[in-house]
RODREN-310177 format. One record per residue (C-alpha): residue number from 0; x, y negated, z negated; residue in three letters; chain. Coordinates in Angstrom, 2 decimals. Layout:
REM residues N
marnu titor->NUM | x->X | y->Y | z->Z | romar->Ala | dodo->A
...
END
This chain:
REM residues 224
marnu titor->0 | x->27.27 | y->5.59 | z->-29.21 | romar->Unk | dodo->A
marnu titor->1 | x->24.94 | y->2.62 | z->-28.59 | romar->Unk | dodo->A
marnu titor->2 | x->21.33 | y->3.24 | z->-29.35 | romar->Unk | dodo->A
marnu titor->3 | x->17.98 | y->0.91 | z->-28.42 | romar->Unk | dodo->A
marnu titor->4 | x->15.52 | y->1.66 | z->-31.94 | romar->Unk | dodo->A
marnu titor->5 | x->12.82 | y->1.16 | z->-29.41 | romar->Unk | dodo->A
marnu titor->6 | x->12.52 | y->1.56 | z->-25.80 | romar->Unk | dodo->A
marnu titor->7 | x->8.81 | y->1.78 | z->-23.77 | romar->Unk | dodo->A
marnu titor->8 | x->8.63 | y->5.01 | z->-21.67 | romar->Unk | dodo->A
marnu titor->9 | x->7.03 | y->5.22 | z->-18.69 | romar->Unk | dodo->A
marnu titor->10 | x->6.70 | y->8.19 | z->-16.85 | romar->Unk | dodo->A
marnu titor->11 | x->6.54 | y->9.22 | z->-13.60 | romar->Unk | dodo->A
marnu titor->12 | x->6.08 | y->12.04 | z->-11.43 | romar->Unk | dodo->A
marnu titor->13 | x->7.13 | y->11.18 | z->-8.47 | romar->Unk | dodo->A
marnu titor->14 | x->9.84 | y->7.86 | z->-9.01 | romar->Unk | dodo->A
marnu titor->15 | x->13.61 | y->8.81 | z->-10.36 | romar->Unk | dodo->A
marnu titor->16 | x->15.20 | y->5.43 | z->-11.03 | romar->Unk | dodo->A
marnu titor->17 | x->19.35 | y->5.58 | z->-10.80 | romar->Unk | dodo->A
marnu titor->18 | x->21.82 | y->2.95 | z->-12.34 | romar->Unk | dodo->A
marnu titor->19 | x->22.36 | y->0.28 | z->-10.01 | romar->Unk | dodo->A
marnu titor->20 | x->19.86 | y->0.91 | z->-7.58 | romar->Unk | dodo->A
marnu titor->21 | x->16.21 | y->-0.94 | z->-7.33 | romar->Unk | dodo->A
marnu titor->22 | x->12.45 | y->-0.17 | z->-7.49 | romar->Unk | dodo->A
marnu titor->23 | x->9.45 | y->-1.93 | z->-6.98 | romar->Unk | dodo->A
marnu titor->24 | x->6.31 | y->-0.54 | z->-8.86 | romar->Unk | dodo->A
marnu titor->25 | x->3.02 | y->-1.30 | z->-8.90 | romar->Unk | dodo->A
marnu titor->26 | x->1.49 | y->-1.48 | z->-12.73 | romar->Unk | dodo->A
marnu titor->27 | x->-2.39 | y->-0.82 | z->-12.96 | romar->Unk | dodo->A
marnu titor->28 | x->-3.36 | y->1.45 | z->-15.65 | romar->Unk | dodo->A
marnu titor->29 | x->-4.05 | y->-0.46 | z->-19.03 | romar->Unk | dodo->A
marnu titor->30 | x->-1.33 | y->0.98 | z->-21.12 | romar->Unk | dodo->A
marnu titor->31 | x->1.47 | y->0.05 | z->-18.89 | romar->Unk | dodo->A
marnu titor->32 | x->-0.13 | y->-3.46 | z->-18.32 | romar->Unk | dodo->A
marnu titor->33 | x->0.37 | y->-3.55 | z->-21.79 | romar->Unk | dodo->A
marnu titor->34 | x->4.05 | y->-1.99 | z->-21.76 | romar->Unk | dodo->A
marnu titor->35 | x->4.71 | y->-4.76 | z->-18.76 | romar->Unk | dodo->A
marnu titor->36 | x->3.37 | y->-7.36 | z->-21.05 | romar->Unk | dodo->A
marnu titor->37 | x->5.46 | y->-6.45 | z->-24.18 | romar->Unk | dodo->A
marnu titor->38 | x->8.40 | y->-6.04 | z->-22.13 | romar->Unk | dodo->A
marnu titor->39 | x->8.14 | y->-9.44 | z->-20.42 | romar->Unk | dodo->A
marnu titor->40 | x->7.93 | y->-11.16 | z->-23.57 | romar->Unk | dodo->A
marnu titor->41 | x->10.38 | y->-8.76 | z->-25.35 | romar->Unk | dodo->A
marnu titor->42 | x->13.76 | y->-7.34 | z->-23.59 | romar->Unk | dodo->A
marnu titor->43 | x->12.93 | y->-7.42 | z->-20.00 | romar->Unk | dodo->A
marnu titor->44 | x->13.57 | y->-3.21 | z->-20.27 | romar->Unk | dodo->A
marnu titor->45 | x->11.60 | y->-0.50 | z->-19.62 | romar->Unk | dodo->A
marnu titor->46 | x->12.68 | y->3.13 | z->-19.66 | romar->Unk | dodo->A
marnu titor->47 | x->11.94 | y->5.24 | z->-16.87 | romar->Unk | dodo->A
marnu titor->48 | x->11.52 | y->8.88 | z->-17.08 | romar->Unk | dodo->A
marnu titor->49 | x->10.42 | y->11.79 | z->-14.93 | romar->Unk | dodo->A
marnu titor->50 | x->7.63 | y->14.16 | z->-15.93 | romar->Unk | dodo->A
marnu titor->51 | x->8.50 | y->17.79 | z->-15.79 | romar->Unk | dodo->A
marnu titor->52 | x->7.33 | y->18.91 | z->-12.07 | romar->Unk | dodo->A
marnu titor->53 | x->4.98 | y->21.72 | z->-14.16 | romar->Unk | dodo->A
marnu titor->54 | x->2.94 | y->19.00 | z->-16.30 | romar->Unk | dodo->A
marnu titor->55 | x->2.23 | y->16.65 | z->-13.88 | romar->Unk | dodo->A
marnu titor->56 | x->-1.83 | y->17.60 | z->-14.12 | romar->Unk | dodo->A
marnu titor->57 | x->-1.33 | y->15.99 | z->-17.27 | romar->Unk | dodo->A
marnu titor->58 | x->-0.47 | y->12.50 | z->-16.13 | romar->Unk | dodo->A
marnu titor->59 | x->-3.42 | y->11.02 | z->-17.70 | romar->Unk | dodo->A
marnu titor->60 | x->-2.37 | y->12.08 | z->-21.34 | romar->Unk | dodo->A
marnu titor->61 | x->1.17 | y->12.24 | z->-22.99 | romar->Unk | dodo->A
marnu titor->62 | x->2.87 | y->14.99 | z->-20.29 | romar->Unk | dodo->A
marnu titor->63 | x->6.12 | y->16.61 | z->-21.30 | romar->Unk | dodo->A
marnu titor->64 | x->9.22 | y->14.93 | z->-20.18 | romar->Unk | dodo->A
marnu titor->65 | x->12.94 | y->14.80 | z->-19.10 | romar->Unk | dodo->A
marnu titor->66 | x->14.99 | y->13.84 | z->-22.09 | romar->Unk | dodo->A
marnu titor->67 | x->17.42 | y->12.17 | z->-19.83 | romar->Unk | dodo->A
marnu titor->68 | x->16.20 | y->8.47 | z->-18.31 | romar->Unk | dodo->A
marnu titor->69 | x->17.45 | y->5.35 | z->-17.05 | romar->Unk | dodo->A
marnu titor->70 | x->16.91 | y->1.92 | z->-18.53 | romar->Unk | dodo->A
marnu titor->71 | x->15.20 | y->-0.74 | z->-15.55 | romar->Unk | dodo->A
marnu titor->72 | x->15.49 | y->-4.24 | z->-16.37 | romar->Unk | dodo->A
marnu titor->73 | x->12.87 | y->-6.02 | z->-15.05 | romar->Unk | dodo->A
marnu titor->74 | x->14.50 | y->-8.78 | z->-11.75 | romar->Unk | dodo->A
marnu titor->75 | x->11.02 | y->-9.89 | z->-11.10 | romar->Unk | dodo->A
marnu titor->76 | x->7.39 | y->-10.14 | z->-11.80 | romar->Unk | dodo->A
marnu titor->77 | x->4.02 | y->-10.97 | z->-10.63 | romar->Unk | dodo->A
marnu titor->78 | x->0.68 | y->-10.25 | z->-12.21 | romar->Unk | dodo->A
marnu titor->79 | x->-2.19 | y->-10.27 | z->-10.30 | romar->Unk | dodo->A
marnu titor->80 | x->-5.93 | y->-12.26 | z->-10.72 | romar->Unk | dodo->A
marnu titor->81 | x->-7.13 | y->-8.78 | z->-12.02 | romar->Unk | dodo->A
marnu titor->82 | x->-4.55 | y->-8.47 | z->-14.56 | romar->Unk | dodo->A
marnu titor->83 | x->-2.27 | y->-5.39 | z->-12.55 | romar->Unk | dodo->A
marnu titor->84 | x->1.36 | y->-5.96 | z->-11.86 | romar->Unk | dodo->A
marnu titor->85 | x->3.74 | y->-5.72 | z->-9.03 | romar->Unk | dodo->A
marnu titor->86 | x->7.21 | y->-5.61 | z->-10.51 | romar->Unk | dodo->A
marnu titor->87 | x->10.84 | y->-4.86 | z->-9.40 | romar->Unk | dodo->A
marnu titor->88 | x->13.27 | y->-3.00 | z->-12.21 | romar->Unk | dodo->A
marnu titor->89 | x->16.90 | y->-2.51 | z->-11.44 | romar->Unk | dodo->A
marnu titor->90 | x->19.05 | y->0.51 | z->-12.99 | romar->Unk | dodo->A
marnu titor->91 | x->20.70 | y->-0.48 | z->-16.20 | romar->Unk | dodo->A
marnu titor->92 | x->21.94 | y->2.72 | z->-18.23 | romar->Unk | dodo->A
marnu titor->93 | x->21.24 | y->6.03 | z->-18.50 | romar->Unk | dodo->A
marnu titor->94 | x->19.95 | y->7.30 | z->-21.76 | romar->Unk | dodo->A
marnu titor->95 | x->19.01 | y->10.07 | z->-23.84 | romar->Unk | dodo->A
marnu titor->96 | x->15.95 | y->10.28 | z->-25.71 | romar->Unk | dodo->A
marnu titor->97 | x->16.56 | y->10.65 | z->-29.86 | romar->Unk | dodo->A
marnu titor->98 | x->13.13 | y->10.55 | z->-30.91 | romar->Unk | dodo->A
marnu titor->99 | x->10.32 | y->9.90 | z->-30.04 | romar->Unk | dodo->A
marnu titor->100 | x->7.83 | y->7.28 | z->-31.86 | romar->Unk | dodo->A
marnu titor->101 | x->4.36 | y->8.10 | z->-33.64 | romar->Unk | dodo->A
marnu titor->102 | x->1.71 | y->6.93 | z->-31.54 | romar->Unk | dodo->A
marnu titor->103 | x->0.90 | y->3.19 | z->-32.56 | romar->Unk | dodo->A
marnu titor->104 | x->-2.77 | y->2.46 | z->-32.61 | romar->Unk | dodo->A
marnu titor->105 | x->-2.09 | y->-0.69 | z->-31.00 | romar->Unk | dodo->A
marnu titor->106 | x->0.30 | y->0.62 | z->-28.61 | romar->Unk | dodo->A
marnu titor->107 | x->-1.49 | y->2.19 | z->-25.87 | romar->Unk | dodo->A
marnu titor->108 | x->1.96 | y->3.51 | z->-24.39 | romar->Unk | dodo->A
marnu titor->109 | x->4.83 | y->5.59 | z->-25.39 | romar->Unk | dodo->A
marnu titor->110 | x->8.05 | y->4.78 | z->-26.82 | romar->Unk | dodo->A
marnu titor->111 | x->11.57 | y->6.17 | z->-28.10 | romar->Unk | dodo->A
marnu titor->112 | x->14.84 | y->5.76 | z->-30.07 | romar->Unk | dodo->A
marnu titor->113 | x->17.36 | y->6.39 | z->-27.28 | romar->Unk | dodo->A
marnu titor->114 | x->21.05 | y->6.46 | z->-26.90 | romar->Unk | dodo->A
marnu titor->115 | x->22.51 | y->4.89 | z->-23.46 | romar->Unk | dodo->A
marnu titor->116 | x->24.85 | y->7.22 | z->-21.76 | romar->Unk | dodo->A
marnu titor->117 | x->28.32 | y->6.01 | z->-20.37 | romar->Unk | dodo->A
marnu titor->118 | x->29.09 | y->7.36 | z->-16.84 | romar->Unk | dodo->A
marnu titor->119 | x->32.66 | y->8.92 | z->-17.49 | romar->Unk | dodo->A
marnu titor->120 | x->34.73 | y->7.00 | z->-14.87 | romar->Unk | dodo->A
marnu titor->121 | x->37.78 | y->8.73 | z->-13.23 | romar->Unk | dodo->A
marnu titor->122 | x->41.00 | y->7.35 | z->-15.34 | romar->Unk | dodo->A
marnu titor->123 | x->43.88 | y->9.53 | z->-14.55 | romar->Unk | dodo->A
marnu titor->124 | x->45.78 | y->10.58 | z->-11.32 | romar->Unk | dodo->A
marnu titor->125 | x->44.56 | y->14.00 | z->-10.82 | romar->Unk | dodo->A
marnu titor->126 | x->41.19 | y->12.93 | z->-11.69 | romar->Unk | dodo->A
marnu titor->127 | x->41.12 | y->9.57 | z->-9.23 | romar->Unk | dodo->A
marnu titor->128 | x->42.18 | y->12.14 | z->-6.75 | romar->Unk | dodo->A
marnu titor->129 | x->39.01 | y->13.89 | z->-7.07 | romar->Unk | dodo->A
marnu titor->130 | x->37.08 | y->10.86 | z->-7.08 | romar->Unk | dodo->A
marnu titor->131 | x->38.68 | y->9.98 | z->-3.55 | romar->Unk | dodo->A
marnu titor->132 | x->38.46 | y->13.50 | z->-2.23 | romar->Unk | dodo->A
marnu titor->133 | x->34.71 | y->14.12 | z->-3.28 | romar->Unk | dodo->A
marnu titor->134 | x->34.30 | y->10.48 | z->-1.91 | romar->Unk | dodo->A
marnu titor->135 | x->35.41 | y->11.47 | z->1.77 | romar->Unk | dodo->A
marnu titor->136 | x->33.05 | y->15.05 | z->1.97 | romar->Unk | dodo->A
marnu titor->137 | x->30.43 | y->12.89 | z->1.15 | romar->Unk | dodo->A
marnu titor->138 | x->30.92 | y->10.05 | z->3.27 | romar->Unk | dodo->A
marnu titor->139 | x->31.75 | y->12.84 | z->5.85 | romar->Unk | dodo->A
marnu titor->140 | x->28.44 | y->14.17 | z->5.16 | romar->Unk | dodo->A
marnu titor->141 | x->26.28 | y->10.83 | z->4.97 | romar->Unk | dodo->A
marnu titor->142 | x->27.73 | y->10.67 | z->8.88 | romar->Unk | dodo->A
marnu titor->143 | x->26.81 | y->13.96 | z->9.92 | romar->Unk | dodo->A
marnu titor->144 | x->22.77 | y->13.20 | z->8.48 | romar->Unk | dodo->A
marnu titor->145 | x->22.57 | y->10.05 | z->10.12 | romar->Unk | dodo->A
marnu titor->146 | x->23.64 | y->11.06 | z->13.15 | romar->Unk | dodo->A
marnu titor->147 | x->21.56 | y->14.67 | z->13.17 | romar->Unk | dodo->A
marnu titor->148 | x->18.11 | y->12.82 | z->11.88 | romar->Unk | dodo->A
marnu titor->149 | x->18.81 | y->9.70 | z->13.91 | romar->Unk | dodo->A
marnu titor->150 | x->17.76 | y->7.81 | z->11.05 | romar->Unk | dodo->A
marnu titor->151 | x->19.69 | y->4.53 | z->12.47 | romar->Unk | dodo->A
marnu titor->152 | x->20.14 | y->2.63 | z->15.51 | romar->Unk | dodo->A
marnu titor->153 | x->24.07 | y->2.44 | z->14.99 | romar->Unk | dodo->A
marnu titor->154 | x->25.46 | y->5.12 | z->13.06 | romar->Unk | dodo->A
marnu titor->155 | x->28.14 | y->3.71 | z->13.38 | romar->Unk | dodo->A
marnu titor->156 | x->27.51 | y->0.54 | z->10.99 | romar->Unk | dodo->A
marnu titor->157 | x->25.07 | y->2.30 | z->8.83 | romar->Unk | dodo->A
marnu titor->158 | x->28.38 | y->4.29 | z->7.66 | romar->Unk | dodo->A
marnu titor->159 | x->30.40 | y->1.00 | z->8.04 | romar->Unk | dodo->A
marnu titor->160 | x->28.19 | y->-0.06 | z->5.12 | romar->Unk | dodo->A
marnu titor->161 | x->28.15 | y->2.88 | z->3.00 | romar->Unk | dodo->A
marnu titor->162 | x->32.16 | y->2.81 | z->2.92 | romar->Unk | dodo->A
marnu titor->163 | x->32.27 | y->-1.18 | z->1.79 | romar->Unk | dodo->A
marnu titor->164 | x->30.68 | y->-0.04 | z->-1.24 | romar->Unk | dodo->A
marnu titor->165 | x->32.47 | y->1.23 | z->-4.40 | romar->Unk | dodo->A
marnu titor->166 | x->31.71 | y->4.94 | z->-5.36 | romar->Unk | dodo->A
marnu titor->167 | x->29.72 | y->4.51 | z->-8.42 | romar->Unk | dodo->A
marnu titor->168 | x->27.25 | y->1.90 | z->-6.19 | romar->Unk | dodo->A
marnu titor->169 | x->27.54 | y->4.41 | z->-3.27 | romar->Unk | dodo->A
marnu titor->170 | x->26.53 | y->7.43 | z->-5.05 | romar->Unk | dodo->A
marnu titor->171 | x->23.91 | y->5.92 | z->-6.72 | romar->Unk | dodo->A
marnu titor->172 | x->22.59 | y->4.44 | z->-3.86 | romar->Unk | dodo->A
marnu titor->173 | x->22.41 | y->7.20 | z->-1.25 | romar->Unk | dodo->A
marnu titor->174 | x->20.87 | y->9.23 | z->-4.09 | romar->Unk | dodo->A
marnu titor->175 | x->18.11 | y->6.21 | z->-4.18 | romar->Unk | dodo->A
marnu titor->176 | x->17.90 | y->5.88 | z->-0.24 | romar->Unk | dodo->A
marnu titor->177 | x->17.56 | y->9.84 | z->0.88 | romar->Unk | dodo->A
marnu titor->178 | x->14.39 | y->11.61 | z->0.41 | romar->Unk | dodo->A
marnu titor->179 | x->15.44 | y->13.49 | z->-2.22 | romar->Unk | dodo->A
marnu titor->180 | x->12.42 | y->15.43 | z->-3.99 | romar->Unk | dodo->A
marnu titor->181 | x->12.12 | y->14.02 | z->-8.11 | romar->Unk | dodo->A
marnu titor->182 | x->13.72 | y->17.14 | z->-9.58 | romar->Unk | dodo->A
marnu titor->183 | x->16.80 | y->16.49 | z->-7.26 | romar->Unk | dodo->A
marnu titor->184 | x->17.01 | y->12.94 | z->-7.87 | romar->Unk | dodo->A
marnu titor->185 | x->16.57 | y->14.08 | z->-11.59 | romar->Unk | dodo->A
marnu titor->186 | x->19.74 | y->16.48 | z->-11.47 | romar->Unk | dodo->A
marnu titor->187 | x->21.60 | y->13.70 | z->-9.84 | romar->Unk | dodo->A
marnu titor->188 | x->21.09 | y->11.01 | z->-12.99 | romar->Unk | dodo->A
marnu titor->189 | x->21.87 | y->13.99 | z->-15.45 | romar->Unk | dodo->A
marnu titor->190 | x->25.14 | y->14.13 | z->-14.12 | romar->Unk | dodo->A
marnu titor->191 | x->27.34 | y->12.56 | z->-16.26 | romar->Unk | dodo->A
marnu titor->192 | x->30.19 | y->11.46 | z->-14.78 | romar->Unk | dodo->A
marnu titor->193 | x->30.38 | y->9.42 | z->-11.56 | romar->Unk | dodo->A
marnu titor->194 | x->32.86 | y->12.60 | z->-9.64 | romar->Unk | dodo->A
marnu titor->195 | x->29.87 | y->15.01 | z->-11.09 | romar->Unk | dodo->A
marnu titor->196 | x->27.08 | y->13.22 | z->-9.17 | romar->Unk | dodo->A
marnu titor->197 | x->29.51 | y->12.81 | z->-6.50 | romar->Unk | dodo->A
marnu titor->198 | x->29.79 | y->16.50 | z->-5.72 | romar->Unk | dodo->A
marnu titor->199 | x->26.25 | y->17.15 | z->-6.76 | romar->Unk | dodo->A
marnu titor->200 | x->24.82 | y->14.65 | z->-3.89 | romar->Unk | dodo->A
marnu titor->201 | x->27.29 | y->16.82 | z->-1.37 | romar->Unk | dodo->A
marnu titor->202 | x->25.67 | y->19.87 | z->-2.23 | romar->Unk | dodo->A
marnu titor->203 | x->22.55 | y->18.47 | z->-2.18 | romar->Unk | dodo->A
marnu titor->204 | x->23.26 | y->17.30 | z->1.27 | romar->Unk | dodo->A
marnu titor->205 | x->24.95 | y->20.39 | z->2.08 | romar->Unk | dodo->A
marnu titor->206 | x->21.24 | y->22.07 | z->1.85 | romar->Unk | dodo->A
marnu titor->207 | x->19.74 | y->19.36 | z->3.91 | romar->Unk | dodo->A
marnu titor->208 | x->22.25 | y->19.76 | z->6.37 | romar->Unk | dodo->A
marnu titor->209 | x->21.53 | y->23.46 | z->6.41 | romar->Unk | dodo->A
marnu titor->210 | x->17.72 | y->23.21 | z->6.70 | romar->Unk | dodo->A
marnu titor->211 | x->17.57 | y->20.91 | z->9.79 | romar->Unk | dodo->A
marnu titor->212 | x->19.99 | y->22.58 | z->12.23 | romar->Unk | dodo->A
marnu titor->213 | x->21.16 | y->21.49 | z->15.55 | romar->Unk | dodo->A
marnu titor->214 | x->19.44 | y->20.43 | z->18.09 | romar->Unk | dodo->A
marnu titor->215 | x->20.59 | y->23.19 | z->20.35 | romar->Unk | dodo->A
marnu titor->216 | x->18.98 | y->25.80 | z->17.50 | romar->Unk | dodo->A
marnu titor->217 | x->22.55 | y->26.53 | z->16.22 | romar->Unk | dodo->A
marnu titor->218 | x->24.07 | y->25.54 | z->13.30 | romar->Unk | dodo->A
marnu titor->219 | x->27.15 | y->23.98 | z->12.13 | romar->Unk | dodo->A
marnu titor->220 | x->30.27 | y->24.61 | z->9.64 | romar->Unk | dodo->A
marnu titor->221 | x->29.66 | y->22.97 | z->6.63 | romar->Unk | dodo->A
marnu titor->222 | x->32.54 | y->21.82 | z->4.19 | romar->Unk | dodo->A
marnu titor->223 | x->34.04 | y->24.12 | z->1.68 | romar->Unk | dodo->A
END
């Protein structure tokens, strides 16, 4: 199990960062213009985590948080003339929070000792099989939420481009791209395998599905 000794938290109520996928944030408060700081002369890492959706009044102090994050490297960085940051972090790992440190009295923000997580990749035939099977329901259901929201001009090549991309990358980014609320986004980077979060983002959309109907006021079979 790799482990980073020290890894800046920052968290969020409302932001769920996923492997792979991208984020642009905008840094103003002093201790994470500090974090930003340290980072940018440090590792370039930063580890994002989601506070719990019942402590979020308590965003100004030290909230409680998910023990399970992901690690954003940071792609790109510009401060600002007073001082704030606009910043763009890419998904690294996922990790689990070990311990976290003692308040430094020169570190305004929060840190941890965290392990990264491995997603378990599909290896043998019957579970590649899975992979490919949960694959098509979802792609099946991407198609079907396009086309009922209208959320593209061509439907057609907005799926085109979903299916060019491998299912790790896919999964992580239609988890990224749908308005998922933080606690879902949440339950879909605690997954951990790649088939997991793959069937979890079906019955996510399952739900979604459900809840907007047809446009006729009916409603339509869902997958098994």
């Amino acid at each position: 199990m790799r482990t980073l000794d020290s890894l800046a938290l920052f968290p969020l109520s409302d932001v769920v960062l996923l492997p792979e996928v991208s984020v642009p944030l905008y840094i103003f408060e002093p201790r994470y213009r500090q974090m930003t700081r340290d980072a940018l002369e440090g590792g370039m890492q930063i580890g994002m985590v989601t506070v719990r959706p019942d402590s979020v009044r308590d965003m100004a102090g030290d909230p409680p948080i998910f023990d399970i994050g992901c690690v954003g490297r940071i792609a790109h960085a510009q401060q600002r003339p007073d001082g704030t940051y606009q910043i763009m972090l890419i998904g690294e790992h996922r990790f689990r929070i070990l311990e976290e440190h003692a308040r430094d009295p020169e570190r305004l923000y929060r840190s941890a000792r965290v392990a990264l997580l491995e997603d378990v990749a599909p290896t043998t035939e019957a579970e590649l099989a899975a992979m490919e099977s949960a694959r098509d329901t979802l792609l099946e259901l991407v198609d079907r939420l396009i086309r009922r929201i209208g959320s593209a001009e061509d439907p057609e090549r907005a799926l085109e481009a979903f299916q060019k991309l491998e299912s790790p990358r896919l999964v992580n980014a239609l988890a990224q791209s749908i308005s998922f609320s933080p606690i879902e986004r949440q339950q879909l980077l605690e997954a951990d395998s790649i088939v997991g979060r793959c069937e979890t983002l079906s019955e996510l959309l399952q739900f979604r599905l459900a809840a907007t109907g047809t446009p006729d006021g009916g409603s339509t079979p869902l997958p098994n």
